[in-house]
Steps between C-alpha positions, in 0.01 A plus 500: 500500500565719858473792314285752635180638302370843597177755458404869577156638596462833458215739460646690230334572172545609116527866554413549118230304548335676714608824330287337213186417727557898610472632174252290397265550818584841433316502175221291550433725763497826358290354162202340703206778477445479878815715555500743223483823617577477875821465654690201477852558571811178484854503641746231515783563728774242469721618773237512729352151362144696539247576229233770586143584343321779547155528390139645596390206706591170701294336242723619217824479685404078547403523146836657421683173716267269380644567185871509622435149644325362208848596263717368763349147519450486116916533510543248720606723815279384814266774643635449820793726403259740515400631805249857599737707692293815544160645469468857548242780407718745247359856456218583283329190593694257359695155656829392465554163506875402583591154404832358596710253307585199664843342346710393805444214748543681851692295741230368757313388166860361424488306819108397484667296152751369661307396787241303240796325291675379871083372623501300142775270645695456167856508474581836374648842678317809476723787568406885492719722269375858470174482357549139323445192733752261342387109499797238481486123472641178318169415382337650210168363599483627820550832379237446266266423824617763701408708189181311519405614808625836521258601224224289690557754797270809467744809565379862513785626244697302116658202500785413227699250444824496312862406478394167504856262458 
C-alpha cells in the first residue's frame, strides 16, 4: 500500500468547446435586432489565444462578451479563462474589444498553489512542471482535501484537475 497516488491542476480547457460557445455567441449575436444593421465584427485567433469584437459602441462590444461568457459557462469552461485584454477606439467610431484566452497556469500562479497545498499541512508534494503543478501522496484522501481546498481558494484564472491515479 506505499504506492504513490498523484493529480494535475491545470488551467487548460476543451478547445472545441469553446470553439462551440464561439460560434454560438457568434450567432446569437448577429440575430438579436439590437445589432442588425451596424457593425458587429468577430475574430477568433487561436495562435494568439485572443478573440476580438468590433462593433459601434462599448455597450455593444460588452453585449458581444456578455454573450461569449454566457456560451462558455453553459459548456462548462469557467469565465475566468476569459480575460479583457484591450479596449481601443477603431476608426469610424467603432471599439475593439480584445479578449485574451487564458489556458496556462503562469508560474508565480504555479507557486501561489503550491504555496496553499504546503499551508494545508497534509502529507502530499506539490511540485511545479511547466504549466501543471503536480500533487503526489500515499493517501487518496488527502488528495481529495487538497483538491478540496484548492477549489475553495478564489484564483483570478481556471483550475483543472486531472490525471488523478
Amino acid at each position: 500500500m506505499a504506492k504513490e497516488h498523484t493529480f494535475d491542476i491545470s488551467a487548460e480547457i476543451d478547445k472545441q468547446k469553446f470553439k462551440d460557445a464561439y460560434e454560438q455567441a457568434k450567432k446569437i449575436i448577429t440575430n438579436r435586432w439590437d445589432f442588425k444593421g451596424i457593425t458587429c465584427e468577430f475574430e477568433h485567433n487561436e495562435k494568439a489565444k485572443t478573440v476580438t469584437f468590433l462593433s459601434t459602441s462599448d455597450s455593444k462590444a460588452d453585449a458581444m462578451y456578455e454573450a461569449l461568457v454566457s456560451e462558455v459557462i453553459k459548456r462548462g469552461i469557467s469565465s475566468k479563462a476569459l480575460k479583457e485584454h484591450k479596449r481601443e477606439t477603431a476608426g469610424g467610431n467603432k471599439t475593439r474589444l480584445t479578449i485574451a484566452i487564458v489556458d496556462a497556469i503562469s508560474s508565480d500562479d504555479a507557486k501561489k498553489i503550491v504555496k496553499e497545498i504546503k499551508e494545508l499541512k497534509l502529507k502530499v508534494q506539490a511540485s511545479i512542471r511547466g504549466d501543471v503543478v503536480r500533487v503526489e501522496g500515499k493517501s487518496i484522501d488527502d488528495l481529495q482535501e487538497s483538491i478540496k481546498a484548492i477549489r475553495a481558494c478564489e484564483f483570478d484564472f481556471p483550475v483543472n484537475f486531472t490525471n488523478l491515479k
